[in-house]
Structure formats: C-alpha cells, structure tokens
C-alpha positions in Angstrom: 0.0 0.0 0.0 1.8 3.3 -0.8 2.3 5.6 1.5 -0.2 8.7 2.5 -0.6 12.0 3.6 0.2 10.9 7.3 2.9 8.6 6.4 4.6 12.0 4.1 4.2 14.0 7.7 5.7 11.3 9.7 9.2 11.0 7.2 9.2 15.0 6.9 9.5 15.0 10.8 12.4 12.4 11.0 14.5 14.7 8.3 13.3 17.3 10.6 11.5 19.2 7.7 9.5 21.6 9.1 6.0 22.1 6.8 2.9 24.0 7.2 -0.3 22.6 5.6 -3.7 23.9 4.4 -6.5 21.9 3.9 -9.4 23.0 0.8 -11.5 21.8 -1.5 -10.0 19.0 -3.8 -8.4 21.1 -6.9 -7.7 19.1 -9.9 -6.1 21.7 -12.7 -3.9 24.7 -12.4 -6.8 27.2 -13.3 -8.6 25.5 -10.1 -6.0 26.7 -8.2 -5.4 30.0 -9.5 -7.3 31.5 -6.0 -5.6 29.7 -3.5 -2.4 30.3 -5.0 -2.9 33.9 -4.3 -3.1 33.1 -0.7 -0.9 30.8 -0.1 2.6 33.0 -0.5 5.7 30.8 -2.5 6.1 29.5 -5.8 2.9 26.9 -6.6 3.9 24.0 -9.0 2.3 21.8 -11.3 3.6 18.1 -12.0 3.8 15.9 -15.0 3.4 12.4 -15.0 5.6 11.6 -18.5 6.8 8.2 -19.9 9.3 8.3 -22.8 8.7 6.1 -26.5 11.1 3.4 -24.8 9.2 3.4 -21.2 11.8 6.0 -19.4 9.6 7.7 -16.5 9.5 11.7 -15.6 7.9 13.7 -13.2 8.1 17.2 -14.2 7.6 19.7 -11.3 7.3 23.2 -12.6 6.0 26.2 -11.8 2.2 26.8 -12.0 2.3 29.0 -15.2 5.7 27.6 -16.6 5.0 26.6 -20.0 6.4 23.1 -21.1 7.2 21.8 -24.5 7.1 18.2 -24.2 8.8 17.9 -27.3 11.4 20.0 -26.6 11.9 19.0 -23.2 12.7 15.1 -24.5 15.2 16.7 -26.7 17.2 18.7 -23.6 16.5 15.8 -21.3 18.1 13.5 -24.3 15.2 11.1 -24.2 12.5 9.4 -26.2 9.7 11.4 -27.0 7.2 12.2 -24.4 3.8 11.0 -23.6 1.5 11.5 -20.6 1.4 8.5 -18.5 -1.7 6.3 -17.6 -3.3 6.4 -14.5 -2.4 3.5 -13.5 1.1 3.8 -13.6 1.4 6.7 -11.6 -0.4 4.5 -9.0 1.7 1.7 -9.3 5.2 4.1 -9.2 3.9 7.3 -7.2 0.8 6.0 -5.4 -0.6 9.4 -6.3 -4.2 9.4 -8.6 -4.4 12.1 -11.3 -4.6 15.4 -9.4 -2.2 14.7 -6.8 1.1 14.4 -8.3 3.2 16.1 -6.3 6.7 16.0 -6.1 6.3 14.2 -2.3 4.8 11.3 -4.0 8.5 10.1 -4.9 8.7 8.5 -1.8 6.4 5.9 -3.2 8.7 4.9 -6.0 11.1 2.6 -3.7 12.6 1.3 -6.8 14.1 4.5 -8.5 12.2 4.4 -11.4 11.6 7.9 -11.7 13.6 10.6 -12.7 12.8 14.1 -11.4 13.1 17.3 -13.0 12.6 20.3 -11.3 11.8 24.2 -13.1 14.6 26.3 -12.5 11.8 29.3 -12.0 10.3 27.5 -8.8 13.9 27.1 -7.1 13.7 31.2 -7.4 10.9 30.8 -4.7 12.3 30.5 -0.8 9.1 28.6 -0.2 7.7 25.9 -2.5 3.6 24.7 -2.5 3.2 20.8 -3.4 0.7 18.3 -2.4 0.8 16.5 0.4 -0.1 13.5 -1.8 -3.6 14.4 -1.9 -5.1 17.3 -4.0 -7.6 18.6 -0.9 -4.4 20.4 0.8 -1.6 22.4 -0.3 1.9 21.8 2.3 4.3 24.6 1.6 8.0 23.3 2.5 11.2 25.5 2.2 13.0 24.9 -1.1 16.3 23.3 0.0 14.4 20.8 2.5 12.2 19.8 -0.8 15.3 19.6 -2.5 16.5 17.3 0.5 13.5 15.2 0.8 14.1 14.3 -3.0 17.4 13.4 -2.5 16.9 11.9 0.9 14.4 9.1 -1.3 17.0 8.6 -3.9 15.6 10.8 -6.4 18.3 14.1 -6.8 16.4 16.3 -8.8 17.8 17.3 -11.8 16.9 21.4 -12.0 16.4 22.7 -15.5 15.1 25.7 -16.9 11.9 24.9 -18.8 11.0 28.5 -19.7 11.7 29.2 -23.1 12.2 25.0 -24.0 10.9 25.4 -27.6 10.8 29.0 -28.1 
C-alpha cells in the first residue's frame, strides 16, 4: 500500500523538515487553483506524470504558469519522445491518482524508477507549495528541505530551466 498524507508527515518530521499545511477543497487543474495560490505566499507547481517512447519515466515539477514543450523538453532531457502516462502507472510508481502528483509522491517509487526534473523558475521561490499526496491540501516546504526530501528518497532532482524549451 503506498504511502499517505500521514505517512509523508511522519518521514518530513524524521528529516526534521519543518512544513505548514492547508486543507481545501479537492483542486484538480492549475486554473482551479489559480485562487488559493494567491493566498498561499511561494512559488505553486504543477507536475507531470511523462513516460518516454522506450518506457523511461519523468515527473516534471514546474511552476504553475511555466509553459512546457514536451517535445522539446525530451530533446534537452536527451530522451524518447514524451507521452503523458496512464493512471495506473502513476499509481503503481507514485501512489498518487491524477490530481495529486506532487513532487512528495516520490517517496512511493522505492525502486528508482523515476527521474525528477525540477523548473529552475520555482527554485527562485524561498518557499515551494506541493501536495501533500492528496489534492484537498496544499503543504508549503522551504525549497532546499524539498530539495532534501528528494534526494533523501533517492531521487536528486535534476533542475532545468523549462521556460523558453521550444521557443
């Protein structure tokens, strides 16, 4: 069974990650969370679930309103081209239904399989918004103890600027 809300809480505190969480309403898009990002100070993100041509696995986490070029994005990442992956893959890997991605949800992937790429323009923000495995709260977490937590679940996030990939 992958790993929750609760369980995320409970590996924060032994890295000694210190979080603040607000529960809302269940947000499933960017544009749904448009008003709550505007109370919620720090850089918001928005992840994407990828899967290469030859099965290679990406989560994205980028800024709310950074635009990503798939295409373009497999080219500087020097991988097959890109593809949205199924639902239930990202349950198997990330335990996470679509909506919840979040970059927490690594913790799920024991086996490594998936590589992390983080938006350049959200490690400008001293505080980052993800999450907390669920889509009905938002848990902001300073950005060098996200950066931490990735790493601390073998997944050292590769930062990369995504703005302007394509133009």
């Amino acid at each position: 069974m992958p790993a929750g809300r609760r369980d995320l809480f409970e590996h924060l505190e032994k890295l000694a990650i210190a979080t603040t969480t607000r529960d809302h309403p269940a947000v499933f898009t960017v544009a749904e969370s448009e008003a709550l990002e505007r109370s919620i100070p720090g850089g918001h993100t928005k992840n994407l679930f990828l899967i290469d041509a030859k099965g290679a696995v990406v989560l994205v986490v980028a800024e709310s309103d950074t635009r990503v070029d798939l295409r373009h994005l497999s080219r500087r990442l020097g991988t097959a081209r890109f593809s949205f992956g199924k639902a239930d893959r990202m349950m198997e890997l990330l335990g996470v239904t679509p909506g919840s991605v979040t970059a927490f949800a690594v913790m799920n992937d024991s086996a490594g399989l998936v590589r992390v790429v983080v938006d350049e323009r959200l490690m400008r923000h001293e505080l980052v918004n993800c999450h907390p495995l669920e889509n009905t709260a938002t848990t902001t977490i300073r950005r060098d103890d996200l950066l931490r937590f990735l790493a601390a679940t073998g997944h050292p996030p590769e930062i990369v600027e995504l703005t302007g990939v394509g133009r």
